[in-house]
N, C-alpha and C positions, 0 to 999 in steps of 0.2 A: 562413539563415533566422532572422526573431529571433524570441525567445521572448516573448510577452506574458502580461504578470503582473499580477495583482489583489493587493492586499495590505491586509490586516484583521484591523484593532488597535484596542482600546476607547481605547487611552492616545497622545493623537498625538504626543507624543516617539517612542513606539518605534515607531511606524508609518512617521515619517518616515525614522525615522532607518533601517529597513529599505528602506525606499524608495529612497531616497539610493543607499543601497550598491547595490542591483540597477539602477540605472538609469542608472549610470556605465559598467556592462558595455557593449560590443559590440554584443553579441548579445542583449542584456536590453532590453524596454522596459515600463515598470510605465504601464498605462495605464489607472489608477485607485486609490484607497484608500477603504475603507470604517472607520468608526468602532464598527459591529454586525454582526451577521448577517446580520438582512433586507437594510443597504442592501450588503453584500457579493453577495447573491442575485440581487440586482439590478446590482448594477454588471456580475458574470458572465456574467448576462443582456442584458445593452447592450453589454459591450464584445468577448462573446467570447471570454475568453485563455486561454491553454495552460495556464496553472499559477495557481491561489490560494493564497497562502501567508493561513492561519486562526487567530486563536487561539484557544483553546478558551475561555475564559471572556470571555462579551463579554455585553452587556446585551442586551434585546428576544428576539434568536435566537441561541443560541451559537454557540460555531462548530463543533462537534459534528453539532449539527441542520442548519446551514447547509453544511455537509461533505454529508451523506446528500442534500440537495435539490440541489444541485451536480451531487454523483455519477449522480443520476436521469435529470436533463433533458440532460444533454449531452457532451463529449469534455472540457471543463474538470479537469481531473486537480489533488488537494487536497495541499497541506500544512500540517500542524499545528504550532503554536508553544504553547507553555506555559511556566510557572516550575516546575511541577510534575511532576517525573521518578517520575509514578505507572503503571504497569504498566495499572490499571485503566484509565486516560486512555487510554495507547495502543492497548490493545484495543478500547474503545468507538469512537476513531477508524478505526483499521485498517478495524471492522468496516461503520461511517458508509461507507465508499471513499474513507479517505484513501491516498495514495500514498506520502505520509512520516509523520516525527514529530521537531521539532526543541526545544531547550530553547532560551529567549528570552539565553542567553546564550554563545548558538550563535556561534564564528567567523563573523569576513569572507568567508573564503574558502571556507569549508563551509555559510556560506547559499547563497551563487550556485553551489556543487558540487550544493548540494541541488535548487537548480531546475532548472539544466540533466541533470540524472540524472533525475526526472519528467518532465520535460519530452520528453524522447525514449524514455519511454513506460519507463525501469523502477520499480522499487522501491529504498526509500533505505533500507528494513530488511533485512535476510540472513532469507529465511524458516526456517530455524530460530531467528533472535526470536519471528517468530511464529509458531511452533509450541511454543514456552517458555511465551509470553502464553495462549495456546487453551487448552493441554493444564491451567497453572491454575485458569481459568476455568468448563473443561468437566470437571475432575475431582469437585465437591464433588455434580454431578447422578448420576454414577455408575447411568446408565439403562442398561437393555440397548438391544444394536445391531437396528437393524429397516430392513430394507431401505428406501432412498431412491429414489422413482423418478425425480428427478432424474439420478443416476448410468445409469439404462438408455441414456441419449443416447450413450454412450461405448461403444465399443470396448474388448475386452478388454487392447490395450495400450494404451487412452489411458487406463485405467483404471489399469493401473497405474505409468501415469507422473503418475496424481495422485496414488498412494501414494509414490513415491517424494520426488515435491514435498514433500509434509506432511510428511515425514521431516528435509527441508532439504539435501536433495541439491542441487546445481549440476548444470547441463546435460551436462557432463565426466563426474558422476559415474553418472548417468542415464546414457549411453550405455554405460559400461564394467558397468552393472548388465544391460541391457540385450543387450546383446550388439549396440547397433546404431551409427551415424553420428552427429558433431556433430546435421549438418543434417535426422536425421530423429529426434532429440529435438525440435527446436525444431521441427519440424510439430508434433508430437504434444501439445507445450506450449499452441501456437497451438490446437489441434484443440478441446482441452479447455477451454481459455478460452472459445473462442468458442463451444461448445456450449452451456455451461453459463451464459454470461452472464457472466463474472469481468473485471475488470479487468484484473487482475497478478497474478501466483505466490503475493502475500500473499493476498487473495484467494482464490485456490485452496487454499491451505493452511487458511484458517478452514473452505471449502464442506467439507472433510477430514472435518473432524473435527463439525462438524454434519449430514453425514450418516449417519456413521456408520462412515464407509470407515476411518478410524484410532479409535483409543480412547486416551486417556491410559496411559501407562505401558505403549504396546505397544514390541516389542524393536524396534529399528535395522534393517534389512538386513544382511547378510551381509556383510562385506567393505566398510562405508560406511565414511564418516571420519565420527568423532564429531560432536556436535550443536557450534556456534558454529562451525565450519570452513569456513563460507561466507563470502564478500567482504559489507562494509556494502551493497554496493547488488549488485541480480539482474538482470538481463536478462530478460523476458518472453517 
């Protein structure tokens, strides 16, 4: 199956020159380029493709904004491009429904690793990134927790396999927390996703800790492997 790809850059040197590289692939065909936002929004919207690669500073609508109106209307799954390795950027993105975050002087061969890992539906962050990014973000609010009723859609074990997510657990480790199966973590994954409306795991991990279900500087599980112990990309 080939992967169709939008790609949107204010600067059309690097737009091409991304282009280029993904549309020599196989399995890649870039069947558009946008110069902004808006006409990114719009090309998404005419041409349909699996994956936009964004970059976050772009004129008229950034690519932030144009990230979140993507993520809205349709299956279009997002990634971010920047010069700038700012944590804040990638939180704001994550939270837009980006699916990655790449720096504009990303490898050959780990731009097109990045699309085809979105593109079949995971995440190109380890959600213990983002639960590093949240847990900054959401520590300075320092509110008490109040029930979400969001979270009542779950089950007591989907429940807590979205504790276990936010944690930045791996499905492996999820089950050995669990006492259960590969294959009935990843229902319970799917369960929660689709309850709740999420994306991907990163995704679940921000719903975490905005509803209240984790809090900045709560302990680890019992027996987990440390926080960054997860692979660059996750499985949904």
């Amino acid at each position: 199956m080939t992967i169709r790809v939008v790609v949107a850059d204010d600067q059309e040197l690097v737009r091409s020159g991304f282009a280029m590289i993904l549309d020599v692939q196989p399995d890649i065909e870039v069947v558009a380029e946008a110069g902004d936002g808006a006409e990114a929004v719009e090309a998404v919207r005419r041409h349909r493709p699996d994956v936009a690669l964004l970059d976050i500073r772009m004129p008229r609508v950034d690519g932030i904004e144009a990230c979140r109106t993507i993520s809205a209307a349709g299956d279009c799954r997002t990634v971010m491009l920047t010069t700038f390795d700012s944590d804040e950027y990638v939180y704001e993105a994550l939270h837009a429904g980006a699916s990655g975050f790449l720096l504009k002087d990303v490898r050959r061969d780990d731009l097109v690793h990045a699309v085809r890992v979105v593109a079949r539906g995971d995440s190109l962050l380890a959600p213990s990134v983002a639960r590093r990014l949240v847990e900054q973000y959401t520590r300075p609010a320092a509110r008490p927790r109040r029930p979400d009723a969001r979270l009542d859609a779950l089950t007591g074990r989907e429940r807590e396999t979205l504790l276990l997510l936010a944690r930045g657990l791996s499905n492996a480790e999820i089950a050995a927390e669990l006492v259960v199966s590969d294959h009935t973590v990843k229902t319970h994954v799917g369960n929660v996703l689709s309850k709740l409306g999420l994306r991907d795991r990163i995704q679940a991990v921000i719903c975490a800790y905005e509803t209240g279900l984790v809090a900045a500087g709560d302990p680890p599980p019992g027996g987990s492997h440390p926080p960054g112990a997860s692979p660059a990309s996750a499985s949904g």
